[in-house]
C-alpha positions in Angstrom: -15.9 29.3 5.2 -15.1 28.6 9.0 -11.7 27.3 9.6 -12.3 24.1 11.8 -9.2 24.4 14.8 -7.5 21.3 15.0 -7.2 18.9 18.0 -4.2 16.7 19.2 -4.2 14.2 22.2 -1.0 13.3 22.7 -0.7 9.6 23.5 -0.2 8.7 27.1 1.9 5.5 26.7 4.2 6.4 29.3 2.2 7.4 32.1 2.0 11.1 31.3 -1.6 12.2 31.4 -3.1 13.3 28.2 -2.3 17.0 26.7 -5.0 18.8 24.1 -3.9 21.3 22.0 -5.5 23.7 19.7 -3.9 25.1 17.0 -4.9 26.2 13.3 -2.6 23.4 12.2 -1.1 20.3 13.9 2.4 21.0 12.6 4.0 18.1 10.4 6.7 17.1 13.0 3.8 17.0 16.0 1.6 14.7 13.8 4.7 13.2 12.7 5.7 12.1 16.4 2.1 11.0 17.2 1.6 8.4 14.2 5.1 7.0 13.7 6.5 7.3 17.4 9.6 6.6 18.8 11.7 3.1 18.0 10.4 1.7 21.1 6.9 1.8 19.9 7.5 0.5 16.8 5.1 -2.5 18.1 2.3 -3.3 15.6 1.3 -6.3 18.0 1.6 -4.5 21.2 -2.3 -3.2 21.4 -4.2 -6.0 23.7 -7.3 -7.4 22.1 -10.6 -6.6 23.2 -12.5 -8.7 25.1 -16.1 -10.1 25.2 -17.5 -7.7 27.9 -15.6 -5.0 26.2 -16.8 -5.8 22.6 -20.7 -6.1 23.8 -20.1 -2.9 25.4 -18.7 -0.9 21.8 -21.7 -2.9 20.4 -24.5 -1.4 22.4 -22.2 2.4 21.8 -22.9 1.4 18.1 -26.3 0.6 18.0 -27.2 4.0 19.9 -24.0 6.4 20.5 -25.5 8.9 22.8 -27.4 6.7 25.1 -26.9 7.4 28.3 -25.3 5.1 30.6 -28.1 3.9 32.2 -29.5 2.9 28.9 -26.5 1.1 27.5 -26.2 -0.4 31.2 -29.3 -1.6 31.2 -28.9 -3.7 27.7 -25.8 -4.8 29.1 -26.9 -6.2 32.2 -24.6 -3.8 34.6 -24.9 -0.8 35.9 -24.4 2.5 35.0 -21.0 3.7 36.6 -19.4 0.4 35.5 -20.5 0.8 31.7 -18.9 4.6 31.9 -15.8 3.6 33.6 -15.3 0.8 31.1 -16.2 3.0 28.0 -13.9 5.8 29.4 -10.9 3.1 29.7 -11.7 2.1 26.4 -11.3 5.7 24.9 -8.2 6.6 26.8 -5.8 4.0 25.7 -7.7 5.1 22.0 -9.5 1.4 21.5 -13.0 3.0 21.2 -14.7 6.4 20.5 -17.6 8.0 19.2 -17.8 11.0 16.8 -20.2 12.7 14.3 -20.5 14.2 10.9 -22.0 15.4 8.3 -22.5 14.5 4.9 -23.0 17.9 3.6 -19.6 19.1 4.8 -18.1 18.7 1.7 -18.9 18.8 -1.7 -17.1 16.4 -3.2 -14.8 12.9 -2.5 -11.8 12.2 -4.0 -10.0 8.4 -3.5 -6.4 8.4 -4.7 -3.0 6.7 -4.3 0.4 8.9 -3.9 3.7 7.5 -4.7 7.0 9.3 -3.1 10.3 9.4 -2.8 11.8 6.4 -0.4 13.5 8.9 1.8 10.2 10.8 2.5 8.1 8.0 3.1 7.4 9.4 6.7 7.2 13.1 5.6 4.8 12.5 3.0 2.7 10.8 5.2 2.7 13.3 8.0 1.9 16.1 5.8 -1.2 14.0 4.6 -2.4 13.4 8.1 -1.5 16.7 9.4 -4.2 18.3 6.6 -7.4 18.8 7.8 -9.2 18.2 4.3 -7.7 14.5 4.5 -10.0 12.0 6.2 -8.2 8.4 5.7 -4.1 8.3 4.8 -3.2 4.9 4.6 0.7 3.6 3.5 -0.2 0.7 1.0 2.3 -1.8 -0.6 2.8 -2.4 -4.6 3.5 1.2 -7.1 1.8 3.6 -4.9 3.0 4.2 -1.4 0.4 6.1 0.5 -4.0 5.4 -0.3 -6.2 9.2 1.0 -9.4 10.2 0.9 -10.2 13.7 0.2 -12.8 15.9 1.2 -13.1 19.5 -0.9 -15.4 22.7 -1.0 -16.6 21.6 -4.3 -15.6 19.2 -7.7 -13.9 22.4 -9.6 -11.1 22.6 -6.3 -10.0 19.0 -8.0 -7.3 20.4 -9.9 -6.2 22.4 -7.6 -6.0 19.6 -5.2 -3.9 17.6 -7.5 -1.3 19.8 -8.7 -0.7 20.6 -4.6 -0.2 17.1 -3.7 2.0 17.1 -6.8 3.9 20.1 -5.7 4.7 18.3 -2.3 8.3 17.6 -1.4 9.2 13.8 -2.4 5.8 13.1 -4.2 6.6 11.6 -7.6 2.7 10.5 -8.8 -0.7 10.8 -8.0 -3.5 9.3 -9.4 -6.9 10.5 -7.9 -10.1 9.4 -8.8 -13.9 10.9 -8.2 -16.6 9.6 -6.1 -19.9 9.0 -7.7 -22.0 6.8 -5.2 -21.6 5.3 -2.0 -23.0 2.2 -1.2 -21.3 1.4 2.3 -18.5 3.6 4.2 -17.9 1.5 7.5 -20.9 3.8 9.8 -23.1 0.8 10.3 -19.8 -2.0 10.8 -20.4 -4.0 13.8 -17.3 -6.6 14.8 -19.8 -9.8 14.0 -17.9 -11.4 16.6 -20.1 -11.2 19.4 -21.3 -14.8 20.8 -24.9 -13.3 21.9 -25.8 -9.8 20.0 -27.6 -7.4 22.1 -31.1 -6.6 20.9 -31.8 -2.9 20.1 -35.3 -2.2 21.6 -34.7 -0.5 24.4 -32.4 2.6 23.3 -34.1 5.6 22.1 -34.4 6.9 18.3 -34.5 9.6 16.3 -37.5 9.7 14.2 -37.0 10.8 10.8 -38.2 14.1 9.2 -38.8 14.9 6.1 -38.5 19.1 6.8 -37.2 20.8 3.9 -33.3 21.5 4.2 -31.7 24.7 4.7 -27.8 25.2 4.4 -25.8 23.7 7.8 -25.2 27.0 9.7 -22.0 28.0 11.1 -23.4 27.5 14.5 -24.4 23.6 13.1 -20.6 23.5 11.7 -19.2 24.2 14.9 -21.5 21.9 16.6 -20.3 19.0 14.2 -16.8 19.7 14.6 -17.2 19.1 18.7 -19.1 15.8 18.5 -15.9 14.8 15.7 -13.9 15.3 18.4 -16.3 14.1 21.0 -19.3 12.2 20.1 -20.0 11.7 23.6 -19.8 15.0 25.0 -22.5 16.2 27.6 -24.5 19.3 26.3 -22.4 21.5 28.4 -19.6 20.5 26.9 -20.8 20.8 23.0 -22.7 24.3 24.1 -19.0 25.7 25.7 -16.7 24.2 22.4 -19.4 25.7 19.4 -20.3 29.0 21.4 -24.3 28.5 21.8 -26.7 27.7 24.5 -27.3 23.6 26.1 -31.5 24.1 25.2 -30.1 25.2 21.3 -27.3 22.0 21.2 -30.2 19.5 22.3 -32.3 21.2 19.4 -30.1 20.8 17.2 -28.5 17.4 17.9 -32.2 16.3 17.5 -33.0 18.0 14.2 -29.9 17.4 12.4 -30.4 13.7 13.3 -33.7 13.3 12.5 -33.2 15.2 8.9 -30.5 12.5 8.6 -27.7 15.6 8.5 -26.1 14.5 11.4 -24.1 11.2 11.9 -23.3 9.5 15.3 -20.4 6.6 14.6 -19.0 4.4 17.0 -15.1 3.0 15.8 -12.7 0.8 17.4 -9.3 0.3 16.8 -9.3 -2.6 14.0 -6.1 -3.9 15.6 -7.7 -4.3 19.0 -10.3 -5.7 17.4 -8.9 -8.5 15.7 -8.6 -7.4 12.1 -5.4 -6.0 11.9 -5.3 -5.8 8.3 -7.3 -3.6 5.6 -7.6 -4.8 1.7 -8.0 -2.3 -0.9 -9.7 -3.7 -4.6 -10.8 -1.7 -7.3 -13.0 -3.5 -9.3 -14.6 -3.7 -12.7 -17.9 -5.4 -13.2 -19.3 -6.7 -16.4 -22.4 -6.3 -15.6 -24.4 -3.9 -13.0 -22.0 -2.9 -10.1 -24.4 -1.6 -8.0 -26.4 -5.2 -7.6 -22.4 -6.7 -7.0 -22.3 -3.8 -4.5 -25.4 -4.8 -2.9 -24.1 -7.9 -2.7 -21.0 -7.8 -0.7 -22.2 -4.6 1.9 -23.5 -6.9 4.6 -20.3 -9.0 5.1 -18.4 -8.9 8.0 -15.2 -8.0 6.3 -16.6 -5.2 4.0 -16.0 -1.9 5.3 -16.0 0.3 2.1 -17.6 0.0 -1.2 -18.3 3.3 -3.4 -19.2 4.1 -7.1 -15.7 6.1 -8.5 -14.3 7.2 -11.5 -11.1 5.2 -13.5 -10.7 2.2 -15.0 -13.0 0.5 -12.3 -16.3 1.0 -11.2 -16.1 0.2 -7.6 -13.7 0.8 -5.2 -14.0 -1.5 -2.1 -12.0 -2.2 1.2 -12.4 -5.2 3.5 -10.9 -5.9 7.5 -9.1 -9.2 7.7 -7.0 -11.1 10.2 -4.5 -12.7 8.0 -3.6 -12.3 4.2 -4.7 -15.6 3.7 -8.4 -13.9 4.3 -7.4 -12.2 1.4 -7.0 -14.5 -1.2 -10.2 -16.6 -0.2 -12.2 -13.2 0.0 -11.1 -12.8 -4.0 -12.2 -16.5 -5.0 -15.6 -16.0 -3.1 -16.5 -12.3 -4.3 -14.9 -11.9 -7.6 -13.9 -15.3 -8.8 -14.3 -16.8 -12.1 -17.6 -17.1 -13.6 -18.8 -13.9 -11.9 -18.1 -10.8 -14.2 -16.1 -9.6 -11.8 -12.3 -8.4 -12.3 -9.7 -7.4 -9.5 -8.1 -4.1 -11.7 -6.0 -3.7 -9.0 -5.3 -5.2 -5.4 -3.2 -4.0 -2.4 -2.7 -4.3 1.3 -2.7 -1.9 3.2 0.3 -2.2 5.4 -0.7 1.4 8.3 -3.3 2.8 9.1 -2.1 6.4 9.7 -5.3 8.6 10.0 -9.7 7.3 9.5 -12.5 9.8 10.0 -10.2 12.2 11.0 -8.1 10.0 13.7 -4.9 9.8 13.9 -3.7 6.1 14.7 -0.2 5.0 16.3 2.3 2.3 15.1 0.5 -0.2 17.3 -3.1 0.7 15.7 -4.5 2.7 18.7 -5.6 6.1 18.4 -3.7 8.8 19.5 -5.2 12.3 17.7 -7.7 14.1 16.0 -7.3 16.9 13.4 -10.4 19.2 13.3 -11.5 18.8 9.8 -12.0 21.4 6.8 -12.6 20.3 3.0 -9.9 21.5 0.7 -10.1 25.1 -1.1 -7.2 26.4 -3.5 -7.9 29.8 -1.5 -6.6 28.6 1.8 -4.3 30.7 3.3 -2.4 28.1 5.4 -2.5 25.9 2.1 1.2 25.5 1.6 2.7 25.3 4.9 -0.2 22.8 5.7 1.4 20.5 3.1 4.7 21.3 3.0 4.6 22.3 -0.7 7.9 23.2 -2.6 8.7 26.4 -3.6 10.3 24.6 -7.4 6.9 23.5 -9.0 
């Protein structure tokens, strides 16, 4: 398998200009520096909130990702230049982006909670975030310290993946579980918020193919990785990063997206956004979970709800503004009467890394790390995690 290069932007807080660096691994104490900062930033609060304008703009990047300006102008009422420059202010101060994936980068999902030593609380965590294979770290409260999501080459790398989390320096449990199904994983989330929603004729899509699939090349691979980073590159841009021609990137784009191979996702910062906290239940249902899943996908608050292994069947995470969201969320979705039972719930109290995005103290993002499922055969494997030499 190709080794994905990883990708920093270091944060630009204090007036220095952003840096990229490419590297075969983000070492722990760069990642380290870029999600926990200094004490000065220690400012959950300090990210401004978005504004109307702003928020119709993200919305009209959602509905179509790679419109061009002039199209997302257009819906918005402005022109052209003035939709860029606000989009590219927007990704700067890492409020807004776009990026793509792939389904069939992995083959298979793991969900699981990691508890560690108190004194390694921060190293733990940047180890997670620095790993490419990890596309969500998130430091939780109750038993378990940090929540990740896993990405590996295939379900017999689980116990491999296990025992080298276990192996890592201050980690005293994990508990991992398998993903079966997923019902809704945040790519269609829209803020809700918006006082007049912006219709979506007008943007051009992607009609869908039914072409029998071949393997993702490593040409396609490549490709993917640069619209992660960039979801909004120009051609030339994605042709120079995955070594092929502009005609063969438009090809592609277009294929991969109309086989439904190819994701385009527009994110915002949740703080920014107004829904600075995350809500993690794993649920057991008495009676079919995938009609409760059905259920609860289209609120505004719902922005993950999978099929997993364990002592639940669904796993689900919701955005809210205040813990007292929380608790009226619980009465309304899985109160008494409805066959529905809360095995566990936590907050989530940082978000450290989503999609591959590394996020600062005050919730804005300052990095990407290129991503590669996990394999027991990497090379870089214990380094990358900072695993013990004892276990």
């Amino acid at each position: 398998m190709v080794f994905v290069v990883g990708f920093i932007r270091l944060s630009s807080r204090q007036g220095v200009q952003p840096v990229e660096v490419n590297v075969s691994f983000p070492t722990i104490d760069d990642v380290k520096s870029l999600i926990f900062g200094t004490e000065q930033d220690l400012e959950p609060d300090s990210v401004r909130q978005l504004t109307e304008p702003e928020l119709e703009l993200i919305h009209a990047v959602q509905i179509s990702p790679r419109a061009s300006w002039s199209e997302v102008g257009h819906a918005l009422g402005i022109d052209a230049s003035t939709a860029a420059r606000r989009w590219k202010r927007l990704e700067h101060r890492g409020l807004a982006w776009v990026m793509g994936y792939s389904d069939e980068q992995s083959g298979a999902v793991m969900y699981g909670r990691i508890k560690c030593d108190s004194s390694a609380i921060r190293e733990v965590g940047a180890a997670l975030a620095a790993a490419p294979w990890t596309f969500m770290v998130q430091r939780t409260d109750g038993r378990y310290d940090y929540f990740v999501a896993v990405a590996l080459t295939s379900a017999t790398h689980a116990d491999a993946f296990i025992l080298t989390v276990a192996a890592m320096r201050g980690v005293t449990d994990v508990a991992m579980v398998t993903l079966l199904h997923t019902f809704h994983d945040g790519t269609t989330w829209e803020p809700g918020v918006l006082t007049n929603p912006i219709p979506r004729d007008g943007f051009v899509e992607f009609s869908s193919s039914r072409r029998r699939r071949t393997p993702l090349s490593d040409r396609d691979r490549s490709l993917i990785d640069a619209l992660g980073r960039d979801g909004r590159a120009s051609f030339t841009e994605l042709a120079a990063a995955a070594g092929i021609s502009e005609a063969t990137v438009r090809r592609r784009i277009g294929a991969l997206q109309s086989e439904h191979r190819l994701h385009m996702r527009c994110d915002i910062s949740q703080t920014a956004a107004g829904w600075p906290l995350t809500m993690l239940a794993m649920l057991a249902v008495d009676e079919d979970p995938a009609e409760f899943a059905r259920s609860i996908v289209r609120r505004s608050e719902t922005r993950l709800v999978v099929a997993t292994t364990g002592d639940h069947q669904l796993l689900t995470q919701f955005w809210l503004r205040t813990p007292a969201e929380g608790y009226a969320l619980q009465r309304r979705l899985w109160g008494t009467g409805r066959g529905v039972r809360a095995v566990d719930t936590v907050m989530i109290t940082r978000q450290i890394k989503r999609m591959s995005r590394l996020f600062g103290p005050d919730g804005s993002a300052v990095g990407f790390v290129g991503f590669e499922p996990f394999t027991a055969a990497h090379p870089s494997l214990r380094r990358a995690m900072a695993v013990t030499d004892s276990h």
